[in-house]
Each structure stands twice: as C-alpha cells, then as structure tokens.
VOGU-3710 file (C-alpha; in Angstrom, 3 decimals, decimal comma):
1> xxxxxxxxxx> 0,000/0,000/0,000  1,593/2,785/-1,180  1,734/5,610/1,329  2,558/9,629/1,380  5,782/11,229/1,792  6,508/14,486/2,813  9,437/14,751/0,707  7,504/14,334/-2,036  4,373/16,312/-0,968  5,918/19,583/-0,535
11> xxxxxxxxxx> 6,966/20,714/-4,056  7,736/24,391/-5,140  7,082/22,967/-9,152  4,602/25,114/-10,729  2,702/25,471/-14,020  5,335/26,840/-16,711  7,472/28,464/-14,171  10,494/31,231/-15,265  13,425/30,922/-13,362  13,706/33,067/-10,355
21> xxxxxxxxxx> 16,710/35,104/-9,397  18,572/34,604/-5,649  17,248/37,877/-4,858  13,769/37,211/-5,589  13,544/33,684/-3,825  15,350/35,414/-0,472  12,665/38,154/-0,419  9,520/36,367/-1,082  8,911/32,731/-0,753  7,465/30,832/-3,870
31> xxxxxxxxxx> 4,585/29,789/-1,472  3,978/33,610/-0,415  4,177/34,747/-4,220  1,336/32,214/-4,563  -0,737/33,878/-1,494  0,268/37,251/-3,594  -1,080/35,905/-7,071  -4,252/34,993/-5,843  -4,567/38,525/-3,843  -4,016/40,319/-6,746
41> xxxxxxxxxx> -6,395/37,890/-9,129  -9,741/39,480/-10,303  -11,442/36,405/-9,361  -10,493/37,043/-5,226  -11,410/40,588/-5,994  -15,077/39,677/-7,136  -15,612/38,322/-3,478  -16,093/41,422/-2,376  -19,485/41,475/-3,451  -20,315/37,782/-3,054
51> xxxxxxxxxx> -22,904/36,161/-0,288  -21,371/35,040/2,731  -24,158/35,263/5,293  -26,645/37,666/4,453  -27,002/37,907/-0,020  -26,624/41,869/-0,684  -26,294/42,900/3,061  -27,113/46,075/4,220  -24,818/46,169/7,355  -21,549/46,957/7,224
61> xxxxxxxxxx> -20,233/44,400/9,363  -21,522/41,135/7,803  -18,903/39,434/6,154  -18,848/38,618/2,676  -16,658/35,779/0,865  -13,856/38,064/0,712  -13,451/39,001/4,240  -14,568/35,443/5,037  -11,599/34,290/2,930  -9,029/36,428/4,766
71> xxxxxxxxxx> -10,283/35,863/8,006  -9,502/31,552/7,051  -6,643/32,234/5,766  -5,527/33,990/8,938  -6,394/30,583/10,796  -4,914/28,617/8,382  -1,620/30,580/8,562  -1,585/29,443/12,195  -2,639/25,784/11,245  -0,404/25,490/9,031
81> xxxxxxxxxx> 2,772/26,812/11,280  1,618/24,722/13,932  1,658/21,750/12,081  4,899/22,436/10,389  7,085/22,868/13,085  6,264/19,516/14,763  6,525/17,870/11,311  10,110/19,316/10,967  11,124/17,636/14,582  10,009/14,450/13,322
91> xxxxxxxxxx> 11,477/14,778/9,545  14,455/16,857/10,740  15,869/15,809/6,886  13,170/17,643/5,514  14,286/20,958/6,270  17,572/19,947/4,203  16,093/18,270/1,175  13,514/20,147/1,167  14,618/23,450/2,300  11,571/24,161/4,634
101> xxxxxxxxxx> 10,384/25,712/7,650  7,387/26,065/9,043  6,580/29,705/7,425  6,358/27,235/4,415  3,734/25,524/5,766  1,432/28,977/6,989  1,933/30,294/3,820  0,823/27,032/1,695  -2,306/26,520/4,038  -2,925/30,418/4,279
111> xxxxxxxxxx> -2,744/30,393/0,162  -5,196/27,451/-0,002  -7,649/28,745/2,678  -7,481/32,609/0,672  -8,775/30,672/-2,683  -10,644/28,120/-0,946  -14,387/29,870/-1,899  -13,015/31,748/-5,159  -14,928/29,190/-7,265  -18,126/30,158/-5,705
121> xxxxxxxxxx> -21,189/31,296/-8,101  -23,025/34,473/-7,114  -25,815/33,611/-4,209  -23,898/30,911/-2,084  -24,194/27,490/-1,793  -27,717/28,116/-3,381  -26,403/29,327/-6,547  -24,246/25,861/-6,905  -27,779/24,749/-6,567  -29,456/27,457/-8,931
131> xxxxxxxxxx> -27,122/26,022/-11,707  -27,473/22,365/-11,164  -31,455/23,111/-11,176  -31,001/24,719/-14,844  -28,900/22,061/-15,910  -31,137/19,548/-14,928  -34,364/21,167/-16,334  -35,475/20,578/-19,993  -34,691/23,734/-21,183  -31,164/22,822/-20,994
141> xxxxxxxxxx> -31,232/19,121/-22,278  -30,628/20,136/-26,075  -27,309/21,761/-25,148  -26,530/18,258/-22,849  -26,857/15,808/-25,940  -23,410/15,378/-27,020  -21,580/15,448/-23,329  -20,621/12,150/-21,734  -22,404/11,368/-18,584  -19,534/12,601/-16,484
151> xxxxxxxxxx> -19,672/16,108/-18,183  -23,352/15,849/-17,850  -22,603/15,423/-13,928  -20,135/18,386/-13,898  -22,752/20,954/-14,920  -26,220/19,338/-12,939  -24,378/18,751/-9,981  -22,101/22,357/-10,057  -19,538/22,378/-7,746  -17,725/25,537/-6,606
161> xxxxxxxxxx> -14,631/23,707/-5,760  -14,330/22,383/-9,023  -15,093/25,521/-10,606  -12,459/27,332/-7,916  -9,608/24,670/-9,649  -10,573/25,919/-13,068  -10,279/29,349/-12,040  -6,715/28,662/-10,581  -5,718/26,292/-13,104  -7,275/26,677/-16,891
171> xxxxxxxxxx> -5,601/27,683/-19,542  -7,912/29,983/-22,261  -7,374/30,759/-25,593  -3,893/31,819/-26,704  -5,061/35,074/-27,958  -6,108/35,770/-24,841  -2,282/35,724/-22,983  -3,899/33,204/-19,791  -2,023/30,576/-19,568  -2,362/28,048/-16,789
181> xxxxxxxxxx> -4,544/30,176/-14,836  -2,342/31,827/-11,817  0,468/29,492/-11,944  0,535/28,098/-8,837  2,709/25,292/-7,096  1,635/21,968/-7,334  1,272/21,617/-3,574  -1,223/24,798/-3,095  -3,288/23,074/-5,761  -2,998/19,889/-4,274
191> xxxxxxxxxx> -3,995/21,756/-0,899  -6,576/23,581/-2,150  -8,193/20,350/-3,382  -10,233/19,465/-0,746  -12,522/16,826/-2,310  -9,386/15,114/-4,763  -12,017/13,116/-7,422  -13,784/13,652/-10,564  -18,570/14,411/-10,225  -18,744/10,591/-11,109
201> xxxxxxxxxx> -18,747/8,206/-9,407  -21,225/9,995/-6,827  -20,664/8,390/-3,187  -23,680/9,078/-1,477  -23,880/8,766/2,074  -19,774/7,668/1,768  -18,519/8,388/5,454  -15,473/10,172/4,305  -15,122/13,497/3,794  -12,959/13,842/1,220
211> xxxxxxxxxx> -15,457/12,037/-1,367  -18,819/14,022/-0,324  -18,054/16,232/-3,179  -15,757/16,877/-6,151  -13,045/19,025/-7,079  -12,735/19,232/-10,524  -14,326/19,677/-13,694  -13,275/16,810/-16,920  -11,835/19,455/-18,418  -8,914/19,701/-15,742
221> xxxxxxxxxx> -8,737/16,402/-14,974  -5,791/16,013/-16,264  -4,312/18,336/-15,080  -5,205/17,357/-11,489  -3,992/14,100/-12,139  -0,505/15,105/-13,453  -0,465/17,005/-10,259  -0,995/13,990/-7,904  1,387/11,775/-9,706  4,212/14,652/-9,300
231> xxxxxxxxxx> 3,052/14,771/-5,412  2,756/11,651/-4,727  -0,905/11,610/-3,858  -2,569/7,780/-2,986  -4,792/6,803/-5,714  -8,176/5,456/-5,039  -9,043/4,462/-8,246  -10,499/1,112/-9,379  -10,369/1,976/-12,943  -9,733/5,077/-15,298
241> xxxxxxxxxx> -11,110/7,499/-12,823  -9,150/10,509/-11,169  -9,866/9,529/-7,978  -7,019/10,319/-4,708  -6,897/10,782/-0,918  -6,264/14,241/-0,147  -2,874/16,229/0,403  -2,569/16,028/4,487  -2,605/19,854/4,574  -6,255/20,122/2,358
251> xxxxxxxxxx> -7,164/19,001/6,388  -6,009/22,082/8,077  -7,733/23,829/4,864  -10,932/22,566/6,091  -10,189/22,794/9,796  -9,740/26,573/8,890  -13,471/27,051/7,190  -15,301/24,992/9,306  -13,476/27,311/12,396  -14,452/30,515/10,674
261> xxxxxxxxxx> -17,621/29,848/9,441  -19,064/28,039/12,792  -18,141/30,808/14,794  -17,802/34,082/12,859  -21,248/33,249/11,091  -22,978/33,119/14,396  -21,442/36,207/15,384  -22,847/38,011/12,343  -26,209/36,466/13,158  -26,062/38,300/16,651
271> xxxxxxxxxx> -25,085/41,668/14,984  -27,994/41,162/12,430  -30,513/40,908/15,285  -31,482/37,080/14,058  -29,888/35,644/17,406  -30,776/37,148/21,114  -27,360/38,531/23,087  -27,862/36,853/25,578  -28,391/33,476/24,243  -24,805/33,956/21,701
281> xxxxxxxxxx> -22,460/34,517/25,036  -24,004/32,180/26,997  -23,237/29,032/24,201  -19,432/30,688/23,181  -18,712/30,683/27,114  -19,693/26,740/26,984  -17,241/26,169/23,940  -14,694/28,082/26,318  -15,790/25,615/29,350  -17,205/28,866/30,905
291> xxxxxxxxxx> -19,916/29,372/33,531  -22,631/31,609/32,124  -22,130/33,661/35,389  -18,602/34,289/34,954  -17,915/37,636/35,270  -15,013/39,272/32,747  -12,116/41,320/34,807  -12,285/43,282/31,489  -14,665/46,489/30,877  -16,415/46,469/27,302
301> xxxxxxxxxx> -18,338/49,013/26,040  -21,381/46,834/25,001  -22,470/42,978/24,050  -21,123/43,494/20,612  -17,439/43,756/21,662  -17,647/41,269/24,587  -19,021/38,725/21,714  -15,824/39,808/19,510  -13,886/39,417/22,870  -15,160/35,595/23,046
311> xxxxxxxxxx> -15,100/34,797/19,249  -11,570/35,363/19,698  -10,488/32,854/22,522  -12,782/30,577/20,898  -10,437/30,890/17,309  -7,592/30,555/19,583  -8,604/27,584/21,587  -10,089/25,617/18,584  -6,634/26,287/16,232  -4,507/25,112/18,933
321> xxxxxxxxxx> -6,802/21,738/19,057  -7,835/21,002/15,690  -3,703/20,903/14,997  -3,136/18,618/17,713  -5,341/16,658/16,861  -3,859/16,764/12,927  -0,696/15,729/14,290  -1,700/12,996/16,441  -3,480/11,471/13,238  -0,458/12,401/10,855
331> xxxxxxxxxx> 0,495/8,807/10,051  -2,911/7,782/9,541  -3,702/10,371/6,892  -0,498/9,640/5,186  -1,551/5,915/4,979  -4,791/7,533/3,976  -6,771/5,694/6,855  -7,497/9,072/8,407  -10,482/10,786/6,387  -12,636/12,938/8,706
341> xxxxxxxxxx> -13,011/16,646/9,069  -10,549/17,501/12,344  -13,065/19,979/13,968  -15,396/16,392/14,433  -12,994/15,562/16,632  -12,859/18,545/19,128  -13,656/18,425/23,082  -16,497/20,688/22,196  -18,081/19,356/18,759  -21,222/19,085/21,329
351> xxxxxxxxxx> -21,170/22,878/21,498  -20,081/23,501/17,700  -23,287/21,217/16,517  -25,677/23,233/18,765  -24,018/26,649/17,362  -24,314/25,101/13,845  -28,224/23,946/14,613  -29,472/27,828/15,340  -27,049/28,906/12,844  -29,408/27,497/10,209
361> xxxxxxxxxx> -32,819/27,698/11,881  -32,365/31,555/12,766  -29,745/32,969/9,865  -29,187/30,245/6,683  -33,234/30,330/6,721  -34,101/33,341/7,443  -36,904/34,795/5,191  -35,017/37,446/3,256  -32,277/35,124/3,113  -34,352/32,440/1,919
371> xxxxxxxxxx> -36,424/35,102/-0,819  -32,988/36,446/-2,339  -31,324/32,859/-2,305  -34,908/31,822/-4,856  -34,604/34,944/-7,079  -31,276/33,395/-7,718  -32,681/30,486/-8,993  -34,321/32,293/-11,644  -31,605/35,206/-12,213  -28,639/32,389/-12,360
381> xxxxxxxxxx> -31,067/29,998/-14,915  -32,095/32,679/-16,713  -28,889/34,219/-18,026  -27,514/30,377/-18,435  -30,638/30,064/-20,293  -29,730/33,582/-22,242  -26,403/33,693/-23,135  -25,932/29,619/-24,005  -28,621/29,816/-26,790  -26,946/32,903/-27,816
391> xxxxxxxxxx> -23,582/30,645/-28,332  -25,562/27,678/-29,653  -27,698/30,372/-31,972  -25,113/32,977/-32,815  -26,903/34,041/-36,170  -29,979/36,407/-34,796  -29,407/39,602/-34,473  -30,525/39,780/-30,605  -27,747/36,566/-29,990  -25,326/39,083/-31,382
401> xxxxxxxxxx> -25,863/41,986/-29,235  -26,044/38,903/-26,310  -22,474/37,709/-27,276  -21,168/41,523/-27,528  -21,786/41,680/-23,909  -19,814/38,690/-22,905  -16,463/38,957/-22,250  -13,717/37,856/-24,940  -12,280/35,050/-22,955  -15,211/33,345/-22,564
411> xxxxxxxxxx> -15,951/33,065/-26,351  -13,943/31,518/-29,072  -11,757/33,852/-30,177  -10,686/32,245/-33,438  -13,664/29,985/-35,597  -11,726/28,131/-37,421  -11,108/26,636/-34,353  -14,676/25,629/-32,458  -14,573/24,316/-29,304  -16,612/21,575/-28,413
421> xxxxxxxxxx> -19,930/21,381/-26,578  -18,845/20,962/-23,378  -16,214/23,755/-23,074  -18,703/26,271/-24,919  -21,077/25,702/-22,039  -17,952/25,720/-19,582  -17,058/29,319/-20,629  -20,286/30,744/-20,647  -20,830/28,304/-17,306  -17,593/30,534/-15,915
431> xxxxxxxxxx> -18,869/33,954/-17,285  -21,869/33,704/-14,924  -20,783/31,753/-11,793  -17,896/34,639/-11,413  -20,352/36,890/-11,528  -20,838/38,951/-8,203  -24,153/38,933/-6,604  -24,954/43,181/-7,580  -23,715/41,958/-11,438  -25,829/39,089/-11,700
441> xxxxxxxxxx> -29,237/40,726/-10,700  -28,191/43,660/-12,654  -27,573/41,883/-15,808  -30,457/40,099/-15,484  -32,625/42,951/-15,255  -31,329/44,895/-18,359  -31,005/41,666/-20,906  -35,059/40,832/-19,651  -35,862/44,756/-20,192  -36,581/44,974/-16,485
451> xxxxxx> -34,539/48,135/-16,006  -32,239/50,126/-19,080  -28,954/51,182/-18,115  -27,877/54,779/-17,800  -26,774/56,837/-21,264  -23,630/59,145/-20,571
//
C-alpha cells in the first residue's frame, strides 16, 4: 500500500514556471508569491461582493466571501505553522532536502484557505444549486446531448470547488495571454483540493469526507492528475477514474473554514438581530468551558465587543486543538486511513453542533435570506438560459448583441477553431458563476428589459 511522503508532498514545481533570481527567492517565498497571485487575481477581488451570510447585506459588518476568505486564511496561517514545526522535529531531513520551515507551511495553508471559496457562483451554496437546477431542467437538455455522462454530472451537480480549480488552473485561448490560470505550485493546488475526485462516481452517504463532493471539472482532470502523480498523492481508483486521498494539509484547509464559518457566522447572526445577546455569550462561554455567570475582569463598552472578545479565545482555543489533533493522526492520513473533518474531533463538537443547529434555523433560513437565495434560482437559470442559446444560436441579431456583452475570454476567439460542446457551455458556465451577486441581478434585469442602463 503505497503511502505519502513528505518529501515528495511539498513541491515548489509550478505550471510553466520562469526561473527566479537569488534575490527574488530570499525576499519572497514561492509559497507567499502564490498567497500574492491569488490577492491580486480578479477572481479574489469579485468576493467582495459575493454572499457570505446575508445575499446583498445592508450592514456593514456582515462578512462577505472576501473578508470570510481572509479571516480563514488567517487561521490557516496558524494551522499550518503549527503543524509544520512539529513535522520538521520528526522529519528533521526535511528541512535539508527540502529546504523548509514552518513559514512554508502557513503560507501554503494560508494560500489554499485565501482561494478556498473563489470558485463560488453568485448567491452561495444556493447558486451551486441554482445552476445544477437549470442544468437539470429541460430547457437545458438540447445543449446536454453530445456530453458524456460525467460532463453531464459536472454541470447538474455544479460544484464551486471544481469551478475554484478551473479558475486557478485553466488555460484559455492563446489570444487571450492566460495561460495556466495563476500558476501556482503543485502543492497549493494539491492543498486547495479538498474533495481530490472527478462528479462521477457519486458516493452518497460515503462516510469520508474527502469524497462528499468533487473538485474538478473533466476538463482539468488532467491536469489534477498530473499534479498527484508529481506529489505523490494515494490513488483510489479502481479503474480510469481521477480519484485520490487528499494532500494532508487540504485538512487544516478545512479545519480553517469549518473554524471561521461556525463561529464568525454566528457572530454576524447576533449583529444582524437574528440571534438574542444573551443566548450567543451564553453558548461561546460553553465552547470556552465557561460558567454563564462568569464575570469578565475586562470592561467592554457593550455585548457586541464582549461577543468579539469571546469569538476570539474561541479561534484561539479551537486552532490550537484542531492541529493537535492533525498531528496525532499524521500517520494515519499519510496511509490515507485518516479521512474525517478535524473539527469532528474537538472536546467541544457538542457545542459547535448546537451553534451550527441555530445557525441554520435563525440565519441560513431566514426569510429574506431564503427570498434572495430563490430569485437566484431564476436570475442564475435565466442568463444560463440567455447567453448559451446565444452561443448555440449565434446568427440572430438579438444573440449578437447577447455575445457583444460577454467577455472575450469566454468566447472563441478564433472559428476556425470551435470548441466543443462541453467547453462552450464551460465558458459561458464561468462567465456567470464569477459573476458577483450586484452583477448578476443587474444583468439580469437589463437583458429581460426589467430596467435600461444609464446613457452618458
């Protein structure tokens, strides 16, 4: 049984690297230039204006995907340092062949976590669902009839993680000057990969985590496999599928969401008025072990900063114990025996489920949450349904004026060459998922007539 090395795992390879000068490599790791790349990428920009919480929030304090994204890769960073210096006492060669230290480890978790949503569509998890729904609804069958059943699966069961690899990852048209999406090492790919298969074969009900969902579409397949094989990733596969156990660090990846999201997300439910004061301290003082009647030696100025006060002992706590228990299962996931998400495994999960359980009764399904999340479904299905028969039906004059408004490298650029079916619904696929929230609604309202844009 072949098992995982760490020698092996950590790579600084990356997608048609140039050579880097001693200067450049003393200043700024290759894992911190691939933090940088994604900082500076248009696609983490878009987050800015992408659900989170609350879809189009008012507040100024909600989070969105992008400060959600920091805020994980903070915890990551710590992960990830945490991690790596114990792994460096007990692979003390690794530091030589290598030539690693645990800053090499924060920065490949803290790239990971920073990309980790930068697949997601507009609308949240519910536009992954908006886009399934129009792929699986019979006005999208007639662009389905030449895809194999494995493409079919890529578009009615969308995945933003899979769509987050293609963002990092493809390479467009030539004319277009993209190659290999942001270049990244091999092990930040392989980190950010939390669910390392291809949409078929779905494992329902599988009691590992790593196979709940998928992480790539056919059309980087390859790509992700060439990646494993240079990593040294365990294979799962019975047959011709791209099928692996994850890199050991995509578990301090997802040790870093579930942290953030748990607690941060309640928070923001508190500060929106959806969950009582009262009832918010009293459950993050029982993840701390905490009385309800303890009393604070420190003075805060309201309920707002003592819950900030809290949320951040709580990060601490659960950072310091989700890496322990990483480490103490670090042979196990090597051998890929180990395939469970770490915070399942904390001294408070108990707490954490309860959190999670008014989480969605009070916020995740809250009416205006729950009204915005179904407009999606319709503004999400009905620019797929749009702008693909525009591509399919280039020759009307209205399809014309469509395509005008879609960006260049989403269309084929040169005719002579087509592309086939399934990447012409891939690129118009990625012109709408990397939409923002604000874009999408407003897009849809001037292509159905709704509202006309302003004339300067």
């Amino acid at each position: 049984m072949k098992q995982m090395h760490w020698q092996t795992l950590l790579s600084r390879k990356r997608y048609q690297a140039q050579e880097l000068s001693d200067s450049d490599e003393y200043t700024r790791g290759e894992y911190q230039r691939d933090y940088d790349r994604i900082v500076f990428s248009s696609a983490f920009r878009r987050l800015q204006n992408k659900t989170q919480v609350m879809p189009l929030p008012e507040s100024d304090f909600v989070h969105t995907r992008l400060t959600h994204s920091l805020e994980t890769s903070c915890v990551g960073r710590s992960l990830g340092r945490l991690a790596g210096k114990q792994i460096l006492q007990n692979y003390p060669d690794l530091s030589q062949t290598n030539q690693v230290n645990e800053s090499n480890f924060g920065d490949i978790v803290a790239a990971a976590c920073l990309a980790h949503d930068i697949g997601n569509p507009p609308f949240g998890h519910s536009g992954e669902d908006a886009i399934s729904a129009f792929f699986q609804s019979p006005e999208a069958q007639p662009f389905l009839n030449e895809l194999t059943d494995t493409q079919k699966a890529d578009l009615q069961n969308f995945e933003g993680n899979a769509s987050g690899f293609r963002i990092l990852t493809h390479t467009y048209p030539a004319q277009c000057n993209m190659e290999g999406g942001l270049r990244l090492t091999y092990t930040t790919l392989a980190t950010f990969t939390k669910y390392p298969k291809e949409s078929l074969p779905t494992l329902k009900g599988t009691p590992h985590t790593s196979e709940k969902k998928y992480g790539f579409f056919q059309s980087e397949k390859q790509w992700f496999r060439t990646i494993a094989d240079e990593l040294g990733l365990r294979s799962k596969a019975t047959g011709n599928e791209v099928f692996y156990h994850r890199h050991p660090l995509a578990f301090l990846v997802e040790a870093a969401d579930d942290i953030c999201y748990r607690i941060i997300d309640f928070e923001d439910g508190c500060r929106l008025g959806l969950i009582p004061p009262d009832q918010a301290m009293d459950l993050l003082k029982e993840v701390l072990a905490e009385s309800p009647e303890r009393k604070s030696r420190l003075a805060f100025y309201d309920w707002r900063e003592q819950i900030g006060y809290l949320r951040a002992r709580i990060i601490d706590k659960l950072i310091k114990e989700t890496a322990g228990i990483f480490l103490q299962n670090e042979a196990a996931i090597l051998n890929g025996t180990y395939d469970k998400p770490l915070i399942s495994e904390v001294s408070v999960k108990a707490v954490l489920d309860k959190i999670k359980t008014i989480s969605v009764k009070e916020i995740y399904r809250n009416r205006p949450v729950l009204e915005i999340e179904a407009a999606g479904f319709e503004v999400l299905g009905g620019l797929l349904e749009v702008f693909l028969k525009a591509v399919f039906e280039p020759t009307s004059r209205r399809h014309q004026k469509l395509l005008d408004l879609v960006p260049d490298q989403y269309l084929d650029l040169n005719r002579s060459i087509s592309p086939n079916t399934y990447d012409r619904i891939l690129r118009i696929t990625d012109f709408i998922s990397g939409l923002t929230d604000q874009a999408a609604i407003s897009l849809y309202r001037k292509i159905k007539g709704i509202s006309l844009p302003k004339v300067y």
